[in-house]
Each structure stands twice: as structure tokens, then as C-alpha cells.
ROGUDO-380837 format. One line per 4 residues: their letters; for each residue y, x, z of C-alpha. Coordinates in pm, 1 decimal. Each point is the difference from the previous one (the first is absolute). Example, Ala and Ser with C-alpha at 12.3 -4.5 7.8 and 13.67 -1.06 7.14 Angstrom:
// ROGUDO-380837
AS = -450.0,1230.0,780.0  344.0,137.0,-66.0 $
//
This chain:
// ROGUDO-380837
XXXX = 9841.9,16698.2,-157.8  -252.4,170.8,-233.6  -35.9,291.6,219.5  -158.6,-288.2,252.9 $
XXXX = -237.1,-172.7,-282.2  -331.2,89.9,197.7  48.3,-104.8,341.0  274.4,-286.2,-10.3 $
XXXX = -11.6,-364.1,11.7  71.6,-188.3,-330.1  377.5,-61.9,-88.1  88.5,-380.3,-80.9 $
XXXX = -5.0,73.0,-387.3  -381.4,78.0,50.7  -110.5,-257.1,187.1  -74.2,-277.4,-241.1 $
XXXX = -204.8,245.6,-187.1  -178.5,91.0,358.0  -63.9,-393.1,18.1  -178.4,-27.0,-354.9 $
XXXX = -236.9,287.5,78.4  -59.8,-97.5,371.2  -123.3,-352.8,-158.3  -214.7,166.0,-285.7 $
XXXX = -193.0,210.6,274.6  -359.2,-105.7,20.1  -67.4,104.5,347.9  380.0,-172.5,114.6 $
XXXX = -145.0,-304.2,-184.2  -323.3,3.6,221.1  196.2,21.2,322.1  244.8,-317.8,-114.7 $
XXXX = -307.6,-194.5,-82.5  -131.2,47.7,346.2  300.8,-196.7,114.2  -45.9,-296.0,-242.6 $
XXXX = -313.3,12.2,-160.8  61.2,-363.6,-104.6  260.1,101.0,-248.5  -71.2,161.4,-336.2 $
XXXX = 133.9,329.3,-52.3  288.5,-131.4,-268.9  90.2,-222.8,257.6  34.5,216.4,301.1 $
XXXX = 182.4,277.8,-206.7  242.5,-278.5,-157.8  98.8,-82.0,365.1  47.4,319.9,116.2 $
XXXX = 206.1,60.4,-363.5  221.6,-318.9,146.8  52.6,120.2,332.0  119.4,320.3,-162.9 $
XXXX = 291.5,-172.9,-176.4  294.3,178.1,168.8  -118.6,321.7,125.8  226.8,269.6,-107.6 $
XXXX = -67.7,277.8,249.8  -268.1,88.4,264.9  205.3,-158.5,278.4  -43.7,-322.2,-232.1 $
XXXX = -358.0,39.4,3.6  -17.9,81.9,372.7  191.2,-318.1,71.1  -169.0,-223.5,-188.8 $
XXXX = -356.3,93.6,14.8  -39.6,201.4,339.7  243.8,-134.1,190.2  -201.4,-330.2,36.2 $
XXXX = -335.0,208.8,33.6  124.2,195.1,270.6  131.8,-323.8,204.9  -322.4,-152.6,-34.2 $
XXXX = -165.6,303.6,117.3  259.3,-5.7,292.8  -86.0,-398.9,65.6  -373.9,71.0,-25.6 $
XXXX = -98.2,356.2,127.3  262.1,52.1,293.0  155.7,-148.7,276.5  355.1,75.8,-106.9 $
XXXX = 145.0,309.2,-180.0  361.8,107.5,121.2  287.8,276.1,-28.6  213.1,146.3,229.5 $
XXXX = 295.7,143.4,-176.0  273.3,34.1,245.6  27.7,373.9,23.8  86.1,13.6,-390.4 $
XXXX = 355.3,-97.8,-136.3  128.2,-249.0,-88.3  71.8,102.8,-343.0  -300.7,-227.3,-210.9 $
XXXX = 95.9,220.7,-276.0  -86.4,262.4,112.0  -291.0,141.6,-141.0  -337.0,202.0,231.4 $
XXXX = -287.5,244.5,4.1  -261.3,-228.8,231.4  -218.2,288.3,162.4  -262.6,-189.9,187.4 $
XXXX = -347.0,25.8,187.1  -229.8,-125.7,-233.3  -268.2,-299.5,114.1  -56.6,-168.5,-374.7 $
XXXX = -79.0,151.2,-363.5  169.1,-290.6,-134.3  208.6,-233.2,253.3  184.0,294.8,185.0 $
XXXX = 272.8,-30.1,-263.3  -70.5,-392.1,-149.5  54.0,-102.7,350.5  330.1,263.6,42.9 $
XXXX = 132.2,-171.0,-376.0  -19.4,-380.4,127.8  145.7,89.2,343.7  337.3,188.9,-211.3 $
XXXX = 49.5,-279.0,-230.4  -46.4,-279.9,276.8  240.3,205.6,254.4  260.5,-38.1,-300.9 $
XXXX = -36.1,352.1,-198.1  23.3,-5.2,-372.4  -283.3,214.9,-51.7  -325.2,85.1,96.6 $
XXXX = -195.6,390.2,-22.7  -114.8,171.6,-255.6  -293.0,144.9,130.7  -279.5,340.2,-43.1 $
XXXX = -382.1,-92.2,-6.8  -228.3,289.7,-53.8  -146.9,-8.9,-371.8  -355.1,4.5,182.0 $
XXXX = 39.7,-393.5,67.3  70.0,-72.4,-347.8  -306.3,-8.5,-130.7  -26.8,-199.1,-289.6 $
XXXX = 316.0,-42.8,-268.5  64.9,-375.5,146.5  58.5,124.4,294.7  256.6,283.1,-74.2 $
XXXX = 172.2,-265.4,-222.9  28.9,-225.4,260.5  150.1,240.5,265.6  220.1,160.1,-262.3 $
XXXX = 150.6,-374.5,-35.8  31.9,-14.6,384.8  208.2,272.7,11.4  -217.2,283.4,121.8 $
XXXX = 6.2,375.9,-90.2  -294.3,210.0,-49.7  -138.9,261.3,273.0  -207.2,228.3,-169.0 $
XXXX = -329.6,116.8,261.1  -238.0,228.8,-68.7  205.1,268.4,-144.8  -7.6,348.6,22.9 $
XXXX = 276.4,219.9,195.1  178.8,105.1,-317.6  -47.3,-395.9,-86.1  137.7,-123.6,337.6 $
XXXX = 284.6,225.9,-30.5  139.7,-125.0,-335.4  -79.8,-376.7,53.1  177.2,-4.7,343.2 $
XXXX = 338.2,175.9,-169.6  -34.6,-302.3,-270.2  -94.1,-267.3,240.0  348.1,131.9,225.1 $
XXXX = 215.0,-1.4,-289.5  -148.4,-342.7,-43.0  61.3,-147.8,346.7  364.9,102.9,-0.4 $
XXXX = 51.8,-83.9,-370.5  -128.7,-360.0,129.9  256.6,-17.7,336.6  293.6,129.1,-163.0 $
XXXX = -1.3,-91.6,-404.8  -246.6,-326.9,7.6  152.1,-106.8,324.9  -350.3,-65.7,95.9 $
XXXX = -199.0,-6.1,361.0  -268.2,233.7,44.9  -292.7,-58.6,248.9  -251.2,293.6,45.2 $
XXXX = -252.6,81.5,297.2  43.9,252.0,214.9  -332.7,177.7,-82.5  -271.5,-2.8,-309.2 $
XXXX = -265.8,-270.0,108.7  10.7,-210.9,333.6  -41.8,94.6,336.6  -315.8,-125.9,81.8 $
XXXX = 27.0,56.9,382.7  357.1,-146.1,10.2  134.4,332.0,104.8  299.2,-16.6,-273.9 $
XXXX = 163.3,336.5,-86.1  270.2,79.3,-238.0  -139.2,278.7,-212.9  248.9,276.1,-7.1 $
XXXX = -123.9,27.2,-365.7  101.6,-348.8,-106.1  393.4,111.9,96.6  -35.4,308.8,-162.0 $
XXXX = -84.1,-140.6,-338.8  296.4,-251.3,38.0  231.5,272.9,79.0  -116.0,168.6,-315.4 $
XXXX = 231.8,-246.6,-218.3  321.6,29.1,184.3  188.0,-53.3,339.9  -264.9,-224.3,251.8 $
XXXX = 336.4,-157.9,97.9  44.7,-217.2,-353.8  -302.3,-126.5,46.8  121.5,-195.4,284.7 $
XXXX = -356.9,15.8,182.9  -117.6,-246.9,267.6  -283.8,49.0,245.1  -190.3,-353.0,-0.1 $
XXXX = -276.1,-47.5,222.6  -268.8,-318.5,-129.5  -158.2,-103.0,281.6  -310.9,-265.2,-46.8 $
XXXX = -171.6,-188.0,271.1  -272.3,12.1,-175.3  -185.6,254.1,-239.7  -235.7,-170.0,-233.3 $
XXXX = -119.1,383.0,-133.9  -48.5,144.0,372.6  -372.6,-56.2,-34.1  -27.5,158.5,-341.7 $
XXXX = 242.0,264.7,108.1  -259.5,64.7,309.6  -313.6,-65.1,-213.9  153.8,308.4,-193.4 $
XXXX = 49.4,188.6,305.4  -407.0,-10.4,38.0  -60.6,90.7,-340.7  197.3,268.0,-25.1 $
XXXX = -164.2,104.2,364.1  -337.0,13.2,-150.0  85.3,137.3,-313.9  313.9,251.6,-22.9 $
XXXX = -26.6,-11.9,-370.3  6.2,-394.8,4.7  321.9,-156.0,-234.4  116.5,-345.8,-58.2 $
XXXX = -135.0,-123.0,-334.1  257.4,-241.8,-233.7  -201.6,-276.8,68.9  44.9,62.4,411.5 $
XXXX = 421.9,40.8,-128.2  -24.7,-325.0,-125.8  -184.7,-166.5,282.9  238.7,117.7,203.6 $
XXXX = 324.1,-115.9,-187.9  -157.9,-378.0,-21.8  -110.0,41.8,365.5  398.7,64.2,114.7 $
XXXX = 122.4,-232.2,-179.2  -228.2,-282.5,55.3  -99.0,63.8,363.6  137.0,-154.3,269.0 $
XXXX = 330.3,254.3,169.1  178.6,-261.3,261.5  314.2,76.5,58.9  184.5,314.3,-218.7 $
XXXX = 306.3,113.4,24.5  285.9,227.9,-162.2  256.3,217.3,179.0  211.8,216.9,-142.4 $
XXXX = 148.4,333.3,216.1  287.3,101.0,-9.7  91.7,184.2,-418.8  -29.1,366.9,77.5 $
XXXX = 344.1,80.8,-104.4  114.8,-128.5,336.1  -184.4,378.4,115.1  -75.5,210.1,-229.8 $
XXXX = 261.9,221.9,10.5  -101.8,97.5,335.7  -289.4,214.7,-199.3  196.4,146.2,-250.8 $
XXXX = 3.7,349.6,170.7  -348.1,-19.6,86.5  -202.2,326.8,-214.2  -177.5,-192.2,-270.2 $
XXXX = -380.5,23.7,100.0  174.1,-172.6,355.2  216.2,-221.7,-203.1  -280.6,-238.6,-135.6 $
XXXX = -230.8,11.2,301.8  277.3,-143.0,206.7  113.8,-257.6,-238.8  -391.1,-71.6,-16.9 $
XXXX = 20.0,-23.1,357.5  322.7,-191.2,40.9  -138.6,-266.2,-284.6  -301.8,-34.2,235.7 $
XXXX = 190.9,-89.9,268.4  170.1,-262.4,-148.7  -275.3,-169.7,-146.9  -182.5,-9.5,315.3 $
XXXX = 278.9,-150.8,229.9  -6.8,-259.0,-331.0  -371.6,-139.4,133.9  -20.5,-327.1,99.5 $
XXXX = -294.3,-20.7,229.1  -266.5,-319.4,12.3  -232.5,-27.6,296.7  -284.9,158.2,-153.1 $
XXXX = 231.4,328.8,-26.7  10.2,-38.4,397.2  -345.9,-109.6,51.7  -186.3,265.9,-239.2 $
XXXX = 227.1,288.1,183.8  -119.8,-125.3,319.9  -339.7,21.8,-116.2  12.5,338.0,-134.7 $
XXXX = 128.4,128.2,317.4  -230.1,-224.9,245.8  331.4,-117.7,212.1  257.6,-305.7,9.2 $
XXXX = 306.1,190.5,-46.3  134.0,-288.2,-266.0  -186.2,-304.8,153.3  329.9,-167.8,70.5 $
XXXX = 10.6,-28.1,-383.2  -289.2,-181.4,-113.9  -209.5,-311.7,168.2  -367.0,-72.9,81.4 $
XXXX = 21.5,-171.9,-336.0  90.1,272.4,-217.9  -221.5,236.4,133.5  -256.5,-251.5,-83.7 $
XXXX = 121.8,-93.1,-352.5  15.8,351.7,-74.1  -319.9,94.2,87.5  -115.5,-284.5,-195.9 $
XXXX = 194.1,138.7,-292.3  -200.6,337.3,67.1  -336.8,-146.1,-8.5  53.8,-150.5,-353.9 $
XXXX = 177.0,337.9,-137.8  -261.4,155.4,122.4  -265.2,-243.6,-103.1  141.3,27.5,-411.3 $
XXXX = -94.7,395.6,-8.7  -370.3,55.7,-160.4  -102.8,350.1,39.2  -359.4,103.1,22.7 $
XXXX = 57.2,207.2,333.8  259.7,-185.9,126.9  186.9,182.0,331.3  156.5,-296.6,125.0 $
XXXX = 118.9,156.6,363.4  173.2,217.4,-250.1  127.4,-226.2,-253.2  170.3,-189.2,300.6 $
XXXX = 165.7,271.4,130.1  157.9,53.6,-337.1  126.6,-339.7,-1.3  160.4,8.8,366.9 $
XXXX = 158.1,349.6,-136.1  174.9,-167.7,-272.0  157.9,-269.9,205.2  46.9,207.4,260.9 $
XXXX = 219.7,263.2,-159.7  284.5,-181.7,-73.2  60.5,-46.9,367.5  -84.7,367.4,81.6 $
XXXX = 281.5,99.3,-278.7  274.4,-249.9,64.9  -46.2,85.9,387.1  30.9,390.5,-79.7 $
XXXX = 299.3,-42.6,-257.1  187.4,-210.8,264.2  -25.5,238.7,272.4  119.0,275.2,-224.1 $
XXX = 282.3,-223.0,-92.3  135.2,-69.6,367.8  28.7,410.0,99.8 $
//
């Protein structure tokens, strides 16, 4: 395990220590008190100390502090959040690399967690979170207690090189000795336009630690009615338009992190393709360079056919392409709530030249993709 120190979560022996540290940090202090700024500090931290009785390990801690966090934000932020899990076995012991499109810096894999442990598997994910969200020590200690793994950014290629072999070696030391879940993104950062690629980059760093087949890896495809981010994401869109140079500041990271998880995201749900083992071998004569741009390609696929599409998918294609080829899919009604939902995206972005014609389009492009995507993939599936 020492060889992991850096970039792992903490191990159960380390998490009461974790606990004392997490409760001693000013800043973590600040953020409790915003919650009950009634109760004196002793007080709050005493509770917390009691609720704490009985954690032995970071599933402990994910079951009995998020778990109820992440229902309520379920019950009061979406319509419903679901999984579809047919096309896996049905071996729950089994354990599973979760590759997925990525819509959420923090509720991609919170979400994923509550959906295992309510469809009766005894474990959730560990998970990787790039070491440019963790920005102060409360944080990192948090998401180290949560299970998540650090992703090193901003590295150079000699860098990159050496913390993808150790993050690999990681990732299959976690599937096959922890008997741990993994859930990583398909790509660094999220698509803003909802185009969601696999980046052939991504399997080649997992294939650095071993055989891709002991990881067990799943395509999952999360698919949300509703993006509370899509007019941030398109509000960067214009910035980055009228400035090339233009870069997200940490303060516009965390916006955007209490923006997803507070905003409103109707219905979301979860489906799982079918493990990759099922195919892979099909590849395994392919020349190398081909190898991982058709498993890229193949992953793709997957995840698209795995969109569930709302009416404003349908509606903001239609749009984009000025006909009614998917009019049979939506009513009068949706159109009109969704244009309503537009207006007051649209209305929350202050810029000082604001392009709204193009800030619109960006939004209809992001809702429209999905449908464009799953349509392709399912052709290509039927030859």
C-alpha cells in the first residue's frame, strides 16, 4: 500500500485520525457553521463526534453521512434518479470499472454509490477527482474519506507519464486486491457541448497497470433531463470566444460544483452497457495504435445507445435543424416549458457583451446531442 500513499483514499485505520483533523480545520468549521449558525462550535463538533460513533471504514462514513445527503438531494433537486442494470450479471459480487460520460464534478459518482447499494450491492466506488478541485486541505480530507483517488492535472509529459503508470497500478490494485469498484470519466473535464467521447488516452493509462479485462469495465451512460451548469457551461463558451486565453478561475470551479448539485436536474438516470469483456477479445489482433481507437470507439457506442432521451433532447434537435423530424415525441407543452426553461438559463448569465443568439444555440447543442449520438450509435448497431 505505501507505494499508493499520495494518491489513495484513507484506509479504515486512518480514518478516525482524518475525522479529528477534518473537525480542527478552521475553514471546515466556517462551512458547518453556515448550516447551524445557532449552535456553538463545541456543540456542533460534539454532534458530529456522536454521529461518528461506529465508523470504521470509508464505506461507514459514506453510509452514514452521505448516504442521507445524497437522498435529500435526490428528493429535492430531481425528479427521480434511476439505474438500469440488466445487461450486467447477476453476480452482486462481482466487482467494476464504471467508465461513464461525465455531467457532475461531484454527483456523477454520489448518485452511481446510492443507486449500487439501494439495487442490493455491498459496495459502492472508489473514485479519481483531479487534485485541481481540492483546493483547500478540508476538502482533500473530506474526499479522501469518501473514497476518492487523486488525479494529478497540470503536469508535465514526463509527469503525466509516471503518474498514469502509478494511478494504473492503483486502479487494478483496487479491483482485484481491495475488491473495490472504481468509477472514472471517460475524459479529463466535462463535455460542455454534450458530445461525450471516450478519450483513447483514458484506456491507455488503465491498460498501463495490467490486463483491461480484470478490471471488469462497464460503459455507463448518465443521462439528466436537466443540466443546472448548461448556462455556465455556455457562458464559458462566450468567454473563451472573446478571449482564447480566457480560463476558469477556482472560484468559477466552485460555483459550478454548488450550482450541479443544488440546481434543479428533473429526471436522471443510470444505465449500465453491457461489461466489455462480453467483446473485447474481438480487438485483440487489432495493431496497437488501432487497438485503443476502436475500443474508444466501441465504448462510445455503448454509452450512447445507454441515453435516455427527455423531450427537450427532441425539441432542442428539432430546433437546431429547423424541422419536426421528432415532433411525435414531445407536446405543445414541452416545447413551451422548455423554452421557458431557456429564458431563465439564459436570463442567470451576466456578461458585459452578452451574445445571447449565441449563447442559445449552445444550449440547444447540448440537449440536442444526445439524440444526434444515440441515433448514430443505433444505426451503426443494426448493420
Amino acid at each position: 500500500m505505501n507505494e499508493f500513499d499520495e494518491i489513495r483514499p484513507y484506509e479504515p485505520e486512518e480514518m478516525k485520525q482524518a475525522f479529528e483533523d477534518l473537525l480542527k480545520d478552521r475553514q471546515f468549521n466556517l462551512i458547518m457553521k453556515g448550516f447551524a449558525p445557532w449552535l456553538p462550535k463545541f456543540v456542533r463538533n460534539g454532534l458530529l463526534r456522536l454521529a461518528f460513533v461506529g465508523v470504521k471504514s470509508p464505506l461507514d462514513f459514506q453510509l452514514r453521512f452521505m448516504k442521507p445527503v445524497v437522498k435529500y438531494i435526490i428528493r429535492k433537486h430531481t425528479d427521480g434518479c434511476t439505474l438500469d442494470e440488466h445487461l450486467l450479471p447477476r453476480d452482486k459480487q462481482l466487482r467494476y470499472t464504471f467508465v461513464s460520460n461525465h455531467r457532475d464534478i461531484v454527483l456523477d459518482s454520489a448518485f452511481l454509490d446510492l443507486l449500487l447499494i439501494q439495487n442490493g450491492y455491498p459496495t459502492t466506488v472508489e473514485i479519481g477527482i483531479g487534485d485541481n478541485l481540492l483546493i483547500y486541505p478540508w476538502i482533500k480530507r473530506l474526499v479522501r474519506m469518501n473514497k476518492a483517488f487523486t488525479v494529478r492535472r497540470g503536469l508535465t509529459a514526463h509527469e503525466m507519464m509516471a503518474s498514469s503508470q502509478l494511478m494504473s497500478r492503483y486502479i487494478h490494485f483496487a479491483v482485484t486486491q481491495k475488491k473495490e469498484n472504481i468509477w472514472i470519466a471517460q475524459r479529463e473535464g466535462r463535455a460542455k457541448d454534450s458530445d461525450d467521447r471516450t478519450q483513447e488516452s483514458v484506456l491507455k493509462m488503465m491498460a498501463m497497470g495490467g490486463d483491461l479485462k480484470e478490471l471488469n469495465i462497464v460503459p455507463l451512460t448518465i443521462s439528466y433531463e436537466f443540466d443546472p451548469c448548461d448556462y455556465l457551461k455556455a457562458q464559458e463558451f462566450q468567454q473563451k470566444r472573446d478571449d482564447p486565453a480566457f480560463k476558469k478561475s477556482k472560484q468559477d470551479d466552485l460555483d459550478n460544483m454548488k450550482t450541479g448539485i443544488f440546481g434543479y436536474k428533473g429526471r436522471v438516470k443510470y444505465h449500465c452497457g453491457t461489461p466489455i469483456n462480453q467483446w473485447i477479445d474481438e480487438l485483440k489482433d487489432l495493431p496497437k495504435k488501432e487497438y485503443f481507437a476502436t475500443l474508444a470507439q466501441r465504448m462510445d457506442s455503448e454509452i450512447h445507445q445507454g441515453y435516455t432521451l427527455y423531450p427537450c433532447n427532441y425539441i432542442a434537435a428539432d430546433e437546431l435543424s429547423g424541422t419536426s423530424e421528432y415532433a411525435d415525441r414531445y407536446t405543445e407543452a414541452d416545447r413551451q416549458r422548455f423554452e421557458s426553461y431557456l429564458k431563465g438559463q439564459l436570463a442567470k448569465i451576466k456578461l458585459p457583451e452578452k451574445d445571447e443568439p449565441f449563447l442559445r444555440e449552445k444550449m440547444l447543442t447540448m440537449y440536442a446531442n444526445p439524440v444526434i449520438n444515440k441515433g448514430k450509435a443505433m444505426r451503426r448497431s443494426e448493420k
